[in-house]
N, C-alpha and C positions, 0 to 999 in steps of 0.2 A: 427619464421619460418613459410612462407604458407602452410598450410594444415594441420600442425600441430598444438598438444595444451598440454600441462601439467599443474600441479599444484602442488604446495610445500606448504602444510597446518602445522604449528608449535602451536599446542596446549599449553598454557602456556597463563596461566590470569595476571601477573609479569607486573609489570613496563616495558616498553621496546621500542626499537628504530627500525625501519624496513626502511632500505634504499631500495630504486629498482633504477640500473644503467644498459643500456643499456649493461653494461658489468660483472655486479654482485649483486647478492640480501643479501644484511646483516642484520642480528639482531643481538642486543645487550641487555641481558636483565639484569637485575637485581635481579632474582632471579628463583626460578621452575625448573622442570625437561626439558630436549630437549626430546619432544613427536614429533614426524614428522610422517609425513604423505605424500606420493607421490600420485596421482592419475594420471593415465598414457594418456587419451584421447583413441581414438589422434585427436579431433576435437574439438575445442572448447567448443558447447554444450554438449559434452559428460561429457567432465572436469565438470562441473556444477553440471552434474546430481552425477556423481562419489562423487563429494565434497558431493552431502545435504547428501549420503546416508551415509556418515559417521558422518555427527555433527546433524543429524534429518533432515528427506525431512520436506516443509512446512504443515502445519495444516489445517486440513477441515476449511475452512471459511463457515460462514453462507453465502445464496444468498445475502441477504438485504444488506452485509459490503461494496458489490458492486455497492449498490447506491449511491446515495450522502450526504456527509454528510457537516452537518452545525452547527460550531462550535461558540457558546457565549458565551463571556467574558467578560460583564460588571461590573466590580466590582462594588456592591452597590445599582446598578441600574436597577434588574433584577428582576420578580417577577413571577408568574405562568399563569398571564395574559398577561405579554410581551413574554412567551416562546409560548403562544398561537396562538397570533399575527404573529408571524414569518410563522408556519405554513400555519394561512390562506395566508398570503402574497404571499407565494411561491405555493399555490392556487390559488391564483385571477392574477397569473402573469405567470397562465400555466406553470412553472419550473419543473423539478422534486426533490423530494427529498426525502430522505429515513430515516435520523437518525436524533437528535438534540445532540449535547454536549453543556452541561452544566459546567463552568469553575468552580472554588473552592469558587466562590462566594455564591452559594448554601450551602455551609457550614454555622456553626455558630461558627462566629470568626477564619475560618479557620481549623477549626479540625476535622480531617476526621472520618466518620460515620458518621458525623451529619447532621442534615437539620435545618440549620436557619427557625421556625416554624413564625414568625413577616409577613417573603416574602414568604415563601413557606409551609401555614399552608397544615397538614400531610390528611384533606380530597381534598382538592383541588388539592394536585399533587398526589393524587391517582387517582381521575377524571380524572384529564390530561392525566396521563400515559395510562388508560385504553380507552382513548380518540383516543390516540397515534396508540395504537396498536390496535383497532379495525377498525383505518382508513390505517393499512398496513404501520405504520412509527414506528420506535425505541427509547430510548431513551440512552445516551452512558453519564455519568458525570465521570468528571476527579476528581480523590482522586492524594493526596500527599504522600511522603513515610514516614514524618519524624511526630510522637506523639508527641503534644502539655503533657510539663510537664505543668499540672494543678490539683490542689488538687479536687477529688471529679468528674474528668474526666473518665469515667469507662475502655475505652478504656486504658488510661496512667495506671490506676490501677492495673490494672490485667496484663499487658505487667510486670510493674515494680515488682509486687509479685511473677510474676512466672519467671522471670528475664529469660527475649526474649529479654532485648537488646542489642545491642553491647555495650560494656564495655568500660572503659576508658582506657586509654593507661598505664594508672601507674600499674604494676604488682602487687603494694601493696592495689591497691583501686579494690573491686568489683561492685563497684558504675557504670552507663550506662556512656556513654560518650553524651556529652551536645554539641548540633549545634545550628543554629539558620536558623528559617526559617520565610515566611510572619503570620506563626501563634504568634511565637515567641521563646521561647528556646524548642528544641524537642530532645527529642531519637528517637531511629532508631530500628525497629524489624530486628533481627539478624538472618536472612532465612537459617543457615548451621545450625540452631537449630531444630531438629525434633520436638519438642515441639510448634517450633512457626507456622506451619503449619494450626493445629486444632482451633492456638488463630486466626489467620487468616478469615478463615473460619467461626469460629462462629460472628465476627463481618462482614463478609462482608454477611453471613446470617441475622442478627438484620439491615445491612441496607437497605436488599433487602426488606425487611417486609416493611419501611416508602419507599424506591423509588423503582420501579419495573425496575429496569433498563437490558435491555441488553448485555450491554459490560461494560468496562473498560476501560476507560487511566491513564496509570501508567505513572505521573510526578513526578519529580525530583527526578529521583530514580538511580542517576548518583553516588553518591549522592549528592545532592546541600545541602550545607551549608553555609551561611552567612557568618560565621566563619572561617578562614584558620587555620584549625591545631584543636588542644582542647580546651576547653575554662575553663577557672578558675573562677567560679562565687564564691561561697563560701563555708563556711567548714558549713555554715547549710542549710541544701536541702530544709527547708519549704520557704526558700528567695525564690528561686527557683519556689516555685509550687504558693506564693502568687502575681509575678510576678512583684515585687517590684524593682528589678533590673536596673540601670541605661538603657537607652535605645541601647550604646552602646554597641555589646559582648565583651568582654575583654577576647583575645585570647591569647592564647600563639604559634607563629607560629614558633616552632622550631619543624623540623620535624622527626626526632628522640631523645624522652628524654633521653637516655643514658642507660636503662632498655633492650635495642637489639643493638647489634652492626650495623650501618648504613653501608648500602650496599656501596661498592666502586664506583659504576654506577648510578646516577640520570638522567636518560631522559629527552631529552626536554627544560634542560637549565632553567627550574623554578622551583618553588615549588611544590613538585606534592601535595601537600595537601593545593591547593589552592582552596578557594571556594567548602573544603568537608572535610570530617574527618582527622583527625592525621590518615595516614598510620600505625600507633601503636596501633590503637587500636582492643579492641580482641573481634573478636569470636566465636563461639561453636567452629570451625574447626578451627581456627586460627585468624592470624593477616588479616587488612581490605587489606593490602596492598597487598597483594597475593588473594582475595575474590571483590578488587573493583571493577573488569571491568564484574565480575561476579554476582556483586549484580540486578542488574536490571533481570539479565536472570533470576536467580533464583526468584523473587516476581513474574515472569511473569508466570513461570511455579506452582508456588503457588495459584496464583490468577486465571488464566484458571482451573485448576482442580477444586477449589471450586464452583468458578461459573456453570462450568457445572453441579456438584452436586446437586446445589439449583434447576437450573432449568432444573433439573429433563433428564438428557442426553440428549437434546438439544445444540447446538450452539451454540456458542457465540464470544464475539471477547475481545481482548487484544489487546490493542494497549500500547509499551514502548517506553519510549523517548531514553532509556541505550539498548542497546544491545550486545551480543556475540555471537560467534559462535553457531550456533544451538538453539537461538532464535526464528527463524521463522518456529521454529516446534510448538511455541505457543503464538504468539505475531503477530502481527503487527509494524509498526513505521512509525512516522510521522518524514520526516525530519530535522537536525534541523534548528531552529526558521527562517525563512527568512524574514528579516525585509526588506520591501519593498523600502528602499532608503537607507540602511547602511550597516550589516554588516548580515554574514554568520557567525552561529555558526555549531560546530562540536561537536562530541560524540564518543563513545568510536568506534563504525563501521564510520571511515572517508570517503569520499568516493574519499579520494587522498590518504592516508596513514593511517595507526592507530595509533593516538594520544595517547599522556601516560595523558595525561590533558583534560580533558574533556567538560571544562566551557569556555574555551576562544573562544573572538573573534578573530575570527585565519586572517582574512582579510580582508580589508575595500574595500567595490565595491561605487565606485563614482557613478554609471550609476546602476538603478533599474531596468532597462532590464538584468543585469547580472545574480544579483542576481537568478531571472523566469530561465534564459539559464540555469545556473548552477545545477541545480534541477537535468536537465536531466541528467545527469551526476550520478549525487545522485543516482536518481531510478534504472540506471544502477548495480552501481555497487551492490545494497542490494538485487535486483533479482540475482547477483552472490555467494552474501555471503549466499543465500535459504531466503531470507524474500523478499517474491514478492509482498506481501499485503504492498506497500509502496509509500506516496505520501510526497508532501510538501505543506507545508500553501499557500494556492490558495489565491493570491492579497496581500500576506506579512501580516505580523501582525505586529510588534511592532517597536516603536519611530516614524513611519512617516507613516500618512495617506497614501490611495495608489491614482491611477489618473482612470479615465474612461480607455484609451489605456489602460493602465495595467493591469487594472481588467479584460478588457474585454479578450485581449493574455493569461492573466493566464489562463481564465476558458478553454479557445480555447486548451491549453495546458494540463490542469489540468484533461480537462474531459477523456484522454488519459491516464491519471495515473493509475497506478493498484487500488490504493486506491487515492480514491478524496473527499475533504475537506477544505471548505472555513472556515478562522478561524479568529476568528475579537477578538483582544485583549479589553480590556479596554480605554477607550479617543480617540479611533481610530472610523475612519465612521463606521455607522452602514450600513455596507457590505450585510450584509443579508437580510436587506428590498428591497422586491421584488415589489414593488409597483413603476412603472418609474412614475407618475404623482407626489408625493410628500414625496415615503415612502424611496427610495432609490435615496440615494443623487450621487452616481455615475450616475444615469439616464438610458435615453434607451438604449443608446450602450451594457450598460453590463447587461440589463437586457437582450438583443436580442440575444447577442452571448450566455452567460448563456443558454439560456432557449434551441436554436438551438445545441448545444455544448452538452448538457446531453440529451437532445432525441436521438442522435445519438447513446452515450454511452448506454442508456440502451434497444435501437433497438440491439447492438453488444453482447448484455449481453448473449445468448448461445455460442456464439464462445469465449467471455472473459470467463467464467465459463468452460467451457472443459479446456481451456488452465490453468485455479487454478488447477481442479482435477486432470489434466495428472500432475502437479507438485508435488501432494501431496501423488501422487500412485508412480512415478517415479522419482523424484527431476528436476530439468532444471528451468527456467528462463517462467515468464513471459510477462515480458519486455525486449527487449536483442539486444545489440548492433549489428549493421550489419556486423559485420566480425563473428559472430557465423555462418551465413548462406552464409555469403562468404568468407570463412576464402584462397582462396586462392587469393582476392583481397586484396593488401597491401593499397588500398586507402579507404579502410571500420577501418581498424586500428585505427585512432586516430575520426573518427567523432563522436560528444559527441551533437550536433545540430539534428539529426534523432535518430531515435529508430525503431525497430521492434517490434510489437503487438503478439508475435506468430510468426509462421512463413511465416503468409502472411500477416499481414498490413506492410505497413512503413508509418508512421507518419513523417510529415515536418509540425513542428510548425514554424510558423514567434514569433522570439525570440527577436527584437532590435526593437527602436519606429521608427515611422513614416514609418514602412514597410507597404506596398502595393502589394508585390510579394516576394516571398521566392524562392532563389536558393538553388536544391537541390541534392544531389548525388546521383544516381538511378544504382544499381551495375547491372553488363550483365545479364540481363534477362526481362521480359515481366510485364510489368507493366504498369494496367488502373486504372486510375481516379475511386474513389471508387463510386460515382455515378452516375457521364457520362458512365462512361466503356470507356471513350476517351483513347487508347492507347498514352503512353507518351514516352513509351521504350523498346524497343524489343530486342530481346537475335540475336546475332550475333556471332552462332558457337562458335569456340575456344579463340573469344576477351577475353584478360586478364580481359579489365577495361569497367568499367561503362561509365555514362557520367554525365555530371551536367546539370540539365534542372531548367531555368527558368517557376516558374507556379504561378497564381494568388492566392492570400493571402488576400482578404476581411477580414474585421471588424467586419462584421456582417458573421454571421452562425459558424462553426466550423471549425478548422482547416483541411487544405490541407490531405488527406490520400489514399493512393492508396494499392490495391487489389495485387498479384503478381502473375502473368501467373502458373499456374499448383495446384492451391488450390481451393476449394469449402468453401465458409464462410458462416453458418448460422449463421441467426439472423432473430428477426420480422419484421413482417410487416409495425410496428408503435409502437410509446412507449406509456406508461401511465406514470402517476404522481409517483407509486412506483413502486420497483420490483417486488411488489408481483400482481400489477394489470395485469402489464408489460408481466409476465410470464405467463397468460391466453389469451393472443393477436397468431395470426396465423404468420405462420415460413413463411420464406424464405429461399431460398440458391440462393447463388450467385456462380454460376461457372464459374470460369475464363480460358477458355482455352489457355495454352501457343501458341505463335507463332512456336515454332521446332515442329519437329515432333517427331512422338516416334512410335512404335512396334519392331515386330520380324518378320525375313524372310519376306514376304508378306503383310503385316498387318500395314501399316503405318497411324498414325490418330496424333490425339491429346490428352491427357490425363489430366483432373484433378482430384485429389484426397481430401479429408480431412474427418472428424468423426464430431460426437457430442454427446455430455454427460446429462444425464437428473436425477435429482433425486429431492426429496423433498426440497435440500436446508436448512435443521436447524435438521434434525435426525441425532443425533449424528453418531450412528453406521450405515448408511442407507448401506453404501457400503462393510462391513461384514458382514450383513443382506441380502445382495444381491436385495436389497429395491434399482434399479438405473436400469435406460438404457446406451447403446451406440450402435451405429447405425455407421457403416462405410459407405462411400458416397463414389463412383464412376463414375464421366465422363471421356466417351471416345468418340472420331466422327471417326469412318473408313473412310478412301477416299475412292470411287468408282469412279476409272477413267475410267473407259468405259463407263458408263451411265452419267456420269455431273453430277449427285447428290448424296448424301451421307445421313446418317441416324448420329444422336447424342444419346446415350443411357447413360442412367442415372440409375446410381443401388445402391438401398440401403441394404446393410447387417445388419443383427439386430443382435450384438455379445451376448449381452445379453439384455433380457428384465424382469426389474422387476418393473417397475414405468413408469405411465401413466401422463403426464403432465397436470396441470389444465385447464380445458376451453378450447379454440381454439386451446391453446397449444401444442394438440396433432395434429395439422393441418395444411399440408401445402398448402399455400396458392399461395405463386409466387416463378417462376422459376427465373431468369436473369441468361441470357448467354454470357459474356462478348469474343470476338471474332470470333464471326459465322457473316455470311451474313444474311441468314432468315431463321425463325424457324417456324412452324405451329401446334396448340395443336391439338395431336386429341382429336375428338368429341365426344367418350365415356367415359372419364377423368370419374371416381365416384366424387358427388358432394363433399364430407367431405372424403379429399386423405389424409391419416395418414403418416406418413415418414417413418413407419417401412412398408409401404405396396412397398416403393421402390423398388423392385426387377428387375426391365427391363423396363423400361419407356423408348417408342423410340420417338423421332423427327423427320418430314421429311425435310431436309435441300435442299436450292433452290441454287446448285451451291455445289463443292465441295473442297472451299479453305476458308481461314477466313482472315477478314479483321480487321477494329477497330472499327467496329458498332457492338452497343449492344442488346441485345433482351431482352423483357421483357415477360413472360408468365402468366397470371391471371389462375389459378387453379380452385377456388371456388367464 
């Protein structure tokens, strides 16, 4: 209905089937209590914020998770000199970048806490790291969920003495239950075990000691198993730990042994215990099968808390590839795998439905522009389920190389993402050399949109950051489809091709090849070209509907994004290479005044409003501390129709002040006024104008109506 919005939240981790029909919403489960939950709106964005405050609003992100990150995965082929490499590359190719991930090749042989010392002896990726972080960059390696059974393994040791892992299905055996994964046969730390927490912890402490790492990516913590069901290797466990075992698992894929009665209800029309444990098996709190769509939440929420501990109440970031409700109070996610010319995988947050199966390829896309479109859709809906920290594999990753157009559209796309991250599997182009003369085989195209595409993003990085912390203070959406903000436009309903940044960008990526111009829906109201300030669409009274406007979509620079009539956006003046340079550069705001008008009685002008947020970026508690600014931002212009000219006034409110931004930071530099005629600074402007000094800043305006020319004002 327009204007309206609800929401029907059914808690329950269970096997289960969720139709949605223009005419009825049904679930089917298979097992759990019926936990419901209404949330009443009645506006869309309301429903949003209503939902996170019940499953956790999202998680203080560090500043840095919002630069960019660059993900390597050459199996075999990787060393502390090629991780080096990359760095400078994305240096010497002016790019920006903020984090490296490192894939599970960094391991030895696979098993997690380790460091392959042959490629990555333990003084030279101490160097590195320290290298890392003294030039303002991160470092983020991806661990797996499943323990390598190996004799003399300390990790598998002490899990299996102090019996952390999920158990086998057979009631009679207390033995772990056996999967297989790229290390080879593994158990699984069993996270409803209070006990397994501290084992936790103390091993991702012993790894921080060899890699100083940042963050975390939790893979395949779905859980992926090779195996469908249990697996039967043998009645002596040292076959097992000597690794002597045929190459094939030899499973048993019956998915109830006869030890629980099988539910009347199997979702989904397959095996649910395909590609992961026997739904039978046990444990501390029960069976997997009632804990599986749960298991990722919970390692995420394990693995956050410790990491913060090591490093010492600071930041940090989780990213899971499994998610559940209330996730994104401590996680991240990337979505899933987008393979650049084949297939889309899903996980347990679909972002068409919630799958009871988690590993399949649920749908074959012919056309590799789909795949990119589809994304959008994704990010959508995980800013509704509260995990706004979310992007997809920028340029696809696995089975098929990607092409120059597609790399360069993703980035154009990607740099728009909440969370952005180019991710290069193993045998695929090395994507991340940034060098267009012979280091990156994609060439100039995608090294130019690239590099044009994240300066943009981290110029927006104060208006992207308020819009994290108003999430994390109040739940809502940081990405969020256009009927949140037009919800009485029924033709913002189904578009999945735009997005909203906030409540005032709209992003129009060019999604399909050989575009040249992107048509795009621009719902009734006042909307300029985010660097022309060129008006493209103006509010028209009580019209229901938008309109569709053709606009140009180049190859080179960043995607198409427009401003929206009645908001003020800061951001700098100019990017740097990281965020943390980034964030010592001088502000801007951009004030976009609407074409209506607006006062009371007498008092008619134009108004635009917006805030902005300021803190350290990596103190944990900075905003219980009261360690943060925000500052309210106010444009208005009165008409004076008796005289022909009018005045613009621009007012800063400081709600609160407890952190002073680094460097220029605290400094505003330029004004832009997107819809006045002409603006004139005066002439006793202070040289070094702080943003909390905003209180009454007038303009004397030549003429007292506004047109769709912009003005640009230099400060300092």
């Amino acid at each position: 209905q327009k204007r309206k919005g609800h929401g029907v939240f059914l808690l329950n981790s269970s096997p289960q089937e969720v139709v949605i029909t223009p005419h009825f919403l049904s679930y089917r489960l298979s097992g759990g209590i019926l936990d419901f939950y209404f949330v009443l709106g009645p506006h869309p964005h309301v429903v949003a914020q209503q939902y996170h405050r019940v499953i956790g609003k999202p998680f203080l992100i560090p500043y840095w998770s919002l630069g960019f990150h660059q993900s390597i995965h050459q199996f075999g082929s990787r060393d502390v000199d090629s991780l080096k490499q990359v760095v400078d590359d994305f240096k010497s190719a002016q790019i920006p970048l903020d984090t490296i991930w490192i894939g599970d090749d960094y391991m030895e042989d696979h098993k997690i806490f380790t460091v392959d010392e042959n490629r990555y002896p333990g003084d030279l990726l101490r160097q590195f790291t320290t290298e890392l972080h003294d030039g303002g960059y991160h470092l983020l390696p991806l661990i797996e969920t499943g323990v390598k059974i190996e004799k003399g393994y300390p990790v598998y040791e002490t899990g299996k003495q102090q019996k952390l892992f999920i158990r086998s299905s057979r009631l009679s055996s207390d033995e772990p239950a056996v999967g297989k994964g790229k290390a080879g046969f593994l158990h699984y730390p069993d996270f409803t075990n209070p006990n397994t927490s501290s084992y936790w912890t103390h091993w991702l402490t012993r790894f921080y000691s060899l890699v100083a790492f940042d963050g975390i990516c939790l893979s395949s913590n779905e859980i992926i198993s090779f195996c469908p069901g249990w697996c039967i290797m043998a009645t002596d466990p040292t076959v097992l730990e000597r690794g002597t075992l045929e190459k094939e698992c030899p499973c048993d894929h019956i998915e109830f042994d006869g030890s629980e009665r099988p539910p009347r209800f199997v979702p989904g029309d397959q095996p649910l215990d395909d590609m992961t444990l026997s739904l039978n098996s046990r444990l501390y709190l029960g069976f997997e099968r009632d804990f599986h769509s749960l298991y990722g939440h919970m390692e995420s929420i394990t693995t956050k808390t410790a990491i913060e501990s090591l490093r010492h109440e600071r930041r940090t970031l989780v990213v899971s590839r499994s998610t559940f409700a209330g996730t994104g109070a401590s996680a991240g996610h990337i979505l899933a795998v987008a393979e650049s010319t084949s297939y889309v995988h899903t996980h347990n947050h679909s972002y068409r439905h919630k799958h009871t199966n988690t590993n399949k390829k649920e749908h074959l896309q012919t056309d590799p522009f789909s795949v990119m479109a589809e994304s959008v859709s994704g990010v959508l809906a995980f800013n509704v389920f509260g995990v706004p920290l979310v992007g997809a594999d920028i340029c696809g990753s696995f089975h098929h190389s990607s092409n120059p157009e597609l790399c360069a559209r993703w980035m154009q796309l990607g740099a728009f993402y909440p969370f952005s991250r180019n991710h290069n599997e193993w045998e695929r182009n090395h994507q991340e050399k940034a060098n267009p003369e012979d280091l990156y085989p994609l060439g100039d195209l995608v090294v130019n949109a690239s590099r044009e595409s994240l300066m943009m993003r981290y110029r927006l990085l104060p208006y992207v950051y308020t819009l994290f912390l108003d999430a994390h203070l109040a739940g809502g959406c940081v990405a969020c489809p256009l009927f949140f903000a037009f919800p009485d436009d029924s033709l913002t309903f189904s578009i999945e091709s735009q997005f909203l940044l906030g409540p005032a960008l709209l992003i129009s990526p060019a999604l399909a090849a050989n575009q040249v111009q992107v048509t795009g829906y621009f719902p009734n109201d006042n909307w300029f070209d985010f660097v022309s300030g060129y008006r493209i669409s103006s509010f028209y009274g009580a019209r229901e509907f938008g309109e569709n406007r053709t606009i140009p979509a180049p190859l080179s620079g960043h995607a198409p994004f427009h401003v929206r009539g009645g908001y003020i956006v800061p951001l700098f003046v100019q990017a740097s290479l990281t965020t943390r340079a980034t964030r010592s550069n001088s502000l801007e705001l951009l004030v976009a005044f609407p074409y209506s008008r607006y006062g009371r009685s007498s008092e008619v002008g134009y108004r635009a409003r917006g805030h902005v947020r300021f803190d350290d970026g990596d103190s944990l508690h900075a905003l219980r501390d009261g360690l943060y600014s925000i500052i309210d931002l106010d444009g208005f212009v009165p008409i004076g129709f008796s005289s022909g000219s009018g005045i613009a006034i621009l007012r800063g409110k400081v709600r609160h002040f407890g952190y002073q931004p680094p460097g220029n930071g605290r400094y505003l530099k330029r004004l832009r006024f997107y819809g006045l005629v002409d603006i004139l600074c005066p002439p006793d402007l202070p040289e070094n104008f702080s943003l909390q000094s905003l209180s009454g800043l007038k303009f004397v305006l030549n003429g007292h109506d506004i047109d769709e020319k912009s003005v640009q004002v230099d400060l300092i």
